[in-house]
C-alpha positions in Angstrom: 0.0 0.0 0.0 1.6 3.4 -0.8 2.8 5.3 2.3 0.7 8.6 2.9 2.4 12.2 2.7 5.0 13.2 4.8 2.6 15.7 6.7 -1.3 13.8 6.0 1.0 10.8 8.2 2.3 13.0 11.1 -1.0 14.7 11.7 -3.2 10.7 11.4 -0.8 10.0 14.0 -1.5 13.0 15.7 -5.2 13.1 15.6 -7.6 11.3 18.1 -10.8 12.6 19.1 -9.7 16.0 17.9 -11.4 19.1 16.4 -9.6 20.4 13.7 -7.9 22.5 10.6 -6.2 25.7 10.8 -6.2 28.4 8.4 -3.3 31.8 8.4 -4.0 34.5 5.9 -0.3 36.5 5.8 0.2 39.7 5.0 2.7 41.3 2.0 4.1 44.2 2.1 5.7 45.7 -1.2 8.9 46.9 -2.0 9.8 48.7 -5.5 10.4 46.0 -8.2 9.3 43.1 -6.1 6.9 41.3 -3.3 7.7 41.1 -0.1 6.1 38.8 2.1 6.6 39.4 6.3 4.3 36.8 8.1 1.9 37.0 10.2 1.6 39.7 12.2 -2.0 40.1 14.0 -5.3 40.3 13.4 -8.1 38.3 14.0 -9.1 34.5 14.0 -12.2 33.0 12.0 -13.6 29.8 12.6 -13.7 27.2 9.6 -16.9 25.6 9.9 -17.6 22.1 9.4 -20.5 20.7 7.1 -24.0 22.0 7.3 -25.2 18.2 8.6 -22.6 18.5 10.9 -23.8 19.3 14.9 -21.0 18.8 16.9 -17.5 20.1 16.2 -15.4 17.1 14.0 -12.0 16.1 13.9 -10.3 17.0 10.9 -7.4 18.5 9.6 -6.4 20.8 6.1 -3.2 19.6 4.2 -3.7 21.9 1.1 -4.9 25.1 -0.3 -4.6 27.1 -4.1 -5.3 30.5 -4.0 -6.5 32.7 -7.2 -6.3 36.2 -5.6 -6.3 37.9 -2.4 -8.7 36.7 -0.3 -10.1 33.8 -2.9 -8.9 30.6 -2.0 -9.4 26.6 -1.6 -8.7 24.3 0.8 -9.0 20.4 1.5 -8.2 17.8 3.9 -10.5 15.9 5.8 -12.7 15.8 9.2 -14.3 12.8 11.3 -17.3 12.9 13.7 -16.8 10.5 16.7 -16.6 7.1 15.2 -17.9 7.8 12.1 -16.0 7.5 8.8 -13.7 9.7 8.1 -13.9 11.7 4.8 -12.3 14.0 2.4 -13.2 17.6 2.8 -13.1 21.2 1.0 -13.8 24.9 2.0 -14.0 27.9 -0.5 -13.0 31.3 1.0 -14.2 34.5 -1.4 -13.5 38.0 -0.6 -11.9 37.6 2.8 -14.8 35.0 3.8 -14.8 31.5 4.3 -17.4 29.1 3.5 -18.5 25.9 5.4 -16.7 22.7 4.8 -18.0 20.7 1.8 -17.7 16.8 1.9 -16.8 15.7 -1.2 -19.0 12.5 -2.7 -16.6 9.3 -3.0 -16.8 6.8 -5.7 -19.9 4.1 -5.2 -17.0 1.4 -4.0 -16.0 3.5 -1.1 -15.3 1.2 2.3 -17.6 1.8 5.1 -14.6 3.6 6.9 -13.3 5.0 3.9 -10.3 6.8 5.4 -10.4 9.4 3.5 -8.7 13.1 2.6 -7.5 15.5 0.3 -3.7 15.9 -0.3 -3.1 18.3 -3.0 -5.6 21.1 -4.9 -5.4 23.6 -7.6 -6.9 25.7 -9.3 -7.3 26.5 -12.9 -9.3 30.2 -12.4 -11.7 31.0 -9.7 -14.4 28.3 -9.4 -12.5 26.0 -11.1 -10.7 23.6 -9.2 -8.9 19.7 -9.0 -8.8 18.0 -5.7 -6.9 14.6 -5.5 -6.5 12.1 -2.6 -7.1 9.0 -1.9 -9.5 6.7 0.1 -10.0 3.0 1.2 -12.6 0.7 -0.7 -13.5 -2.5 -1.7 -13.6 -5.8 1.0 -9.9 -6.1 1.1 -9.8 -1.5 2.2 -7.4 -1.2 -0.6 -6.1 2.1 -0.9 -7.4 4.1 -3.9 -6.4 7.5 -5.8 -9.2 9.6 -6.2 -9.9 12.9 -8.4 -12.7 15.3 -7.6 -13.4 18.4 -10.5 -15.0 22.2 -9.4 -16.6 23.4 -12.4 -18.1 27.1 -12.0 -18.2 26.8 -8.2 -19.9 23.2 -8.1 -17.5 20.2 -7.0 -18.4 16.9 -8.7 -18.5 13.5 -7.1 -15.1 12.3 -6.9 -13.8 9.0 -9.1 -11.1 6.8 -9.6 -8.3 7.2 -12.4 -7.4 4.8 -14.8 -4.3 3.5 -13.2 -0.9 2.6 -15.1 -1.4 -0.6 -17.3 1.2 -2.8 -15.1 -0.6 -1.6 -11.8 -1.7 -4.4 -8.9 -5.0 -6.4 -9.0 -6.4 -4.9 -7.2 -5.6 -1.8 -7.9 -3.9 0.5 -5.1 -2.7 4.0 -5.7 -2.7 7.1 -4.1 -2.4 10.9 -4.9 0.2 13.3 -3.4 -0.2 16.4 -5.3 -1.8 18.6 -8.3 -0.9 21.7 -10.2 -3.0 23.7 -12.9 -2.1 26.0 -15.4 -4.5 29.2 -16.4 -5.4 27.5 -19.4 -7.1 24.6 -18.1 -4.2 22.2 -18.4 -3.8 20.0 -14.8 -1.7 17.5 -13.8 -1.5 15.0 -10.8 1.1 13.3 -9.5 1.6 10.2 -6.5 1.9 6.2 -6.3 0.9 2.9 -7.1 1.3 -0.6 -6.6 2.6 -2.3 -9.7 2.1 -5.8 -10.8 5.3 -7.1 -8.5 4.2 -5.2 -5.0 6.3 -2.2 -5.6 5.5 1.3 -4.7 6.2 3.6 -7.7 5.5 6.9 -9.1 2.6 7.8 -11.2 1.8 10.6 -13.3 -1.5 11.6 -15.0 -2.3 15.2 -17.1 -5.8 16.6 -18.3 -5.4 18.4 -21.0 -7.0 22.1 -21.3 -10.9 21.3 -22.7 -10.0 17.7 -22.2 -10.4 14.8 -19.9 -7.9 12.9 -17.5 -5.8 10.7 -19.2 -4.7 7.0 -18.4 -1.4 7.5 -15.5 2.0 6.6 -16.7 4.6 5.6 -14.3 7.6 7.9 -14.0 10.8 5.9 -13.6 12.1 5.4 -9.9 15.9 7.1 -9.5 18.4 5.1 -10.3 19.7 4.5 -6.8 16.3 3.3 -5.6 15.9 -0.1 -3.4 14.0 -3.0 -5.1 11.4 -1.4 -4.3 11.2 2.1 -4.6 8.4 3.1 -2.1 8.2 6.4 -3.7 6.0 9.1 -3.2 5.4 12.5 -5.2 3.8 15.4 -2.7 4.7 18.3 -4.4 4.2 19.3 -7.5 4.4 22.8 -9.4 3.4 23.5 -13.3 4.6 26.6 -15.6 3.0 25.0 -18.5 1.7 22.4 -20.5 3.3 19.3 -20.1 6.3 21.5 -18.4 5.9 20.7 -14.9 8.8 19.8 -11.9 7.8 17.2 -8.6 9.3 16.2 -5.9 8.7 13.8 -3.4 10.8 11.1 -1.6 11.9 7.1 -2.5 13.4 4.1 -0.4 17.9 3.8 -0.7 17.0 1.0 1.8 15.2 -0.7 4.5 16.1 2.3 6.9 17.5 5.3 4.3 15.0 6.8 2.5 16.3 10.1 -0.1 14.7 13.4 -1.7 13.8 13.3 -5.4 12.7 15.4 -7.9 10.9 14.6 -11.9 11.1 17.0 -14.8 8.2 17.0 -17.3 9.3 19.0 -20.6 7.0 18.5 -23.8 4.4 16.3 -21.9 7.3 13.7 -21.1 9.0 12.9 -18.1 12.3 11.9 -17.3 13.7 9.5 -14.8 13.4 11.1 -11.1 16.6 11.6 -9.5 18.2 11.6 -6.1 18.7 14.9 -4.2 21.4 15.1 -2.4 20.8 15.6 1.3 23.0 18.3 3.6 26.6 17.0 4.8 25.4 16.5 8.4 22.4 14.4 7.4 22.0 11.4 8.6 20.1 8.1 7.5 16.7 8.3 8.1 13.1 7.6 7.4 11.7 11.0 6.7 14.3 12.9 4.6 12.0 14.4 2.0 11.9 17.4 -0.2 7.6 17.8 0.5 6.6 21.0 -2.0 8.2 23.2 -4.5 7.0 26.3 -6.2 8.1 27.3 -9.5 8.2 31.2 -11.2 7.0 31.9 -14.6 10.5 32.0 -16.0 11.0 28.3 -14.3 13.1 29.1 -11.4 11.9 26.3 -8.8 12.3 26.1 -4.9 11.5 23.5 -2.7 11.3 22.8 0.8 11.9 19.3 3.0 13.2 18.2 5.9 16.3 15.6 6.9 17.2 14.4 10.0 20.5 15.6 12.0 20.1 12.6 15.2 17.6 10.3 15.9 15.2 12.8 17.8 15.9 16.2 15.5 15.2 17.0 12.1 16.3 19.9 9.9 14.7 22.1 7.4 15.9 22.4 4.2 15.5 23.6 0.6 16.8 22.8 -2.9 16.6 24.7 -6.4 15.6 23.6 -9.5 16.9 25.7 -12.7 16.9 24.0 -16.5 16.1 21.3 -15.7 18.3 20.6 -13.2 18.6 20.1 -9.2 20.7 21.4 -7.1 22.5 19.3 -3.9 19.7 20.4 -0.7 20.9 23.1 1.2 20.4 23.1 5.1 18.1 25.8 6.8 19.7 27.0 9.9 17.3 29.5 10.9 15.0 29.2 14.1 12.4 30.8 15.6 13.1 32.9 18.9 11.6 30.7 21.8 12.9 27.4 20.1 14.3 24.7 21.9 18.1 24.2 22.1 17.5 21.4 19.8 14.4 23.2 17.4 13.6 20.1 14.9 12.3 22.2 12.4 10.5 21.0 9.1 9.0 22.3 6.2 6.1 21.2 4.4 4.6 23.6 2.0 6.4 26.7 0.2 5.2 29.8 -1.9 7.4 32.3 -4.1 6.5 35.5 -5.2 9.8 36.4 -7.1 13.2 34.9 -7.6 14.3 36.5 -3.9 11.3 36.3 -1.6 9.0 33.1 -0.8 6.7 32.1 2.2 7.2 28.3 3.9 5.5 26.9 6.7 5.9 23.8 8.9 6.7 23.5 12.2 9.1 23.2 14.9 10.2 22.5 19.0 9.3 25.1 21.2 11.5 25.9 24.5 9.2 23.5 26.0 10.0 20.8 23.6 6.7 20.8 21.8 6.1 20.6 18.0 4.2 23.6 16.7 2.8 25.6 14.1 5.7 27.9 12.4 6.7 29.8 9.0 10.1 30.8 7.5 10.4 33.8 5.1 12.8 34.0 2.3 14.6 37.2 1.1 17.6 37.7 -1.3 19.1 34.3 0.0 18.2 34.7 3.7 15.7 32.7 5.7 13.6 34.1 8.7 12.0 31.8 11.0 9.0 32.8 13.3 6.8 30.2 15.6 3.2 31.0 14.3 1.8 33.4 17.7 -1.5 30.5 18.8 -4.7 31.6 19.6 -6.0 32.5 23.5 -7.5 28.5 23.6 -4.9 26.9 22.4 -3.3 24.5 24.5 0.1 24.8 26.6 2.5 22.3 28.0 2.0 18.6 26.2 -1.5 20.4 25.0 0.6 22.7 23.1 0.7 20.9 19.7 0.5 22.6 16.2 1.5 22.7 12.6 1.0 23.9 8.9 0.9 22.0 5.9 0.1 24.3 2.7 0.5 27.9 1.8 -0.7 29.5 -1.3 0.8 33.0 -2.6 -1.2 35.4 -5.1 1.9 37.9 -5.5 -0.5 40.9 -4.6 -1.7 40.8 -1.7 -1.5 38.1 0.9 -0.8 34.1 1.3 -2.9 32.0 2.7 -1.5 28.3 5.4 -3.5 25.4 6.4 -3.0 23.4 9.6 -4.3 23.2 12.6 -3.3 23.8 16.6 -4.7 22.0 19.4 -7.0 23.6 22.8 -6.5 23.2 26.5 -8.4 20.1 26.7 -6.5 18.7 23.1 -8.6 19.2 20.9 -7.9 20.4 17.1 -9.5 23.4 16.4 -10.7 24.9 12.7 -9.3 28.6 12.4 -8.6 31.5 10.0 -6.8 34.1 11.0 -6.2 37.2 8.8 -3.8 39.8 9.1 -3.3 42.5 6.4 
């Protein structure tokens, strides 16, 4: 079965009897020539709401988000009501306001407990969105890719893809991210179980004015284990058929590497190995998890890698012509962190060549993991723990994070996440600051 995404795993492992997604609207500020973006800094905190038919406050969680303009966004991820199933989920914010949750509709051979959630969106113009996850189904709770389609404000039931022609019987797949050009073009990339057992990479385009195509499988990097185990979760498009993704594949039983793919012309190459920091050590979780690319193709991306057994490391790596650079270590922390911070990134936003937006999280003084963002100008990362809310939690309560961020270039970006209460529970929250 493919493994989930780096953060969708950390926050399933987090969440039990929770309340929960988190949304941070951050200010720009501009400078002549180009965007500046400064973080969050004040305002006020709006509450997500869950489904209509929902009475009491659910678990869930956001792990994406696509914005078209300031204040016009998308989000996904999923929620649970005590014991009931738990199921993918979207919320549409328009001018500065957000909407309830939506459940998306699964496919008719959805499991009972369908585990279910939404792992990467996009957005072709306002209205007009892709969200792609996965969910459980069948008697056996294989795990299945899914694709659900926003046409003029109206999301679709979701549906399976047509899955590479040497995938598993039956078949088991799973989406990590999407990205959408202006023109309609979209593309989604993740895993799948082929014929043998393996976990490899998948790729599958729609076409602007056209339907999803069958996936192809993007060959594993070279240095990949027998089997690969790979996963895609980030994934950034400056064209048709010209896209860049990164994601992370299995060295061995207990080294797993950063990769990155290059589409040009509607083809992609072989991924290839990114090479980690000099003070990385083997480990599990060394993954580049998003990357966002510029017009002219300029690419940055954003991961983590582990330093000991108990800290990890931000880091970031650049993509230019079709080439990756080695991964660069982050050294930056937020004041207040821990002498041993374990910082991580999970979702990243540029506005120009010198200035992007990342978020993730990191260990407080107190040595707990929560919610924090890193700016990027001319070369030089800033990190800031994300200020929580009067309820949220302190001590072990204290637990936060942030998984997506979405950048117009105008105005503001918008995170997803979540933080946690007093009595541990996972709270739904925008906060807006401009």
């Amino acid at each position: 079965m493919p493994r989930e995404s780096v953060g969708a795993s950390w926050f399933r492992a987090a969440l039990s009897g929770a309340v929960g997604a988190l949304i941070f609207v951050f200010p720009t500020t501009h400078e002549p020539g180009s965007t500046r973006v400064d973080g969050l800094s004040g305002g006020h905190a709006t509450e997500v709401a869950p489904p209509a038919s929902v009475h009491v406050a659910p678990s869930s969680g956001l792990f994406a988000t696509a914005c078209t303009g300031a204040g016009d966004c998308v989000a996904g991820g999923d929620y649970q009501v005590a014991s009931k199933p738990v199921e993918p989920v979207v919320a549409t914010q328009s001018h500065g306001q957000w909407s309830r949750g939506i459940r998306l509709l699964l496919p008719p051979d959805a499991a009972r407990q369908p585990y279910s959630q939404v792992n990467g969106i996009a957005c072709s113009s306002p209205g007009n969105c892709v969200a792609v996850g996965d969910y459980e189904y069948g008697r056996s709770d294989s795990l299945q890719a899914f694709i659900a389609t926003e046409s003029h404000g109206r999301w679709a039931p979701a549906y399976a893809p047509r899955l590479p022609a040497n995938s598993s019987t039956p078949g088991s797949a799973q989406f990590g991210a999407v990205a959408c050009t202006h023109s309609g073009f979209c593309e989604a990339v993740g895993s799948y179980q082929d014929s043998s057992g393996n976990e490899q990479i998948m790729a599958l385009a729609r076409p602007a004015g056209g339907g999803w195509r069958q996936a192809t499988e993007v060959a594993a990097p070279a240095s990949a284990a027998a089997n690969p185990d790979a996963f895609m979760t980030g994934m950034a498009c400056t064209g048709p058929g010209t896209c860049v993704a990164v994601g992370s594949y299995s060295v061995s039983v207990t080294r797993y590497a950063a990769m990155g793919a290059i589409e040009s012309g509607g083809i992609w190459r072989q991924a290839t190995g990114i090479a980690a920091p000099h003070d990385a050590i083997s480990s599990t979780f060394t993954a580049i998890a998003s990357i966002s690319c510029l017009p002219a193709g300029t690419c940055l991306g954003v991961g983590e890698y582990a330093v000991s057994a108990t800290q990890s490391r931000a880091m970031s790596v650049t993509e230019s012509k079709g080439r990756f650079s080695a991964a660069t270590a982050i050294t930056a922390v937020p004041s207040g962190a821990s002498l041993h911070p374990s910082t991580y990134l999970l979702g990243v936003s540029c506005t120009s060549t010198s200035t992007c937006l990342a978020v993730g999280g990191g260990r407080n003084a107190a040595g707990h993991s929560v919610a924090m963002y890193m700016t990027r100008s001319r070369g030089h990362w800033r990190a800031t723990f994300l200020p929580p809310p009067a309820s949220a939690g302190t001590g072990t309560r204290a637990l936060s994070a942030l998984y997506s961020v979405s950048c117009t270039g105008r105005d503001a970006c918008t995170a997803v996440g979540y933080f946690s209460d007093r009595a541990g529970a996972r709270h739904a929250e925008a906060a807006s600051a401009r």
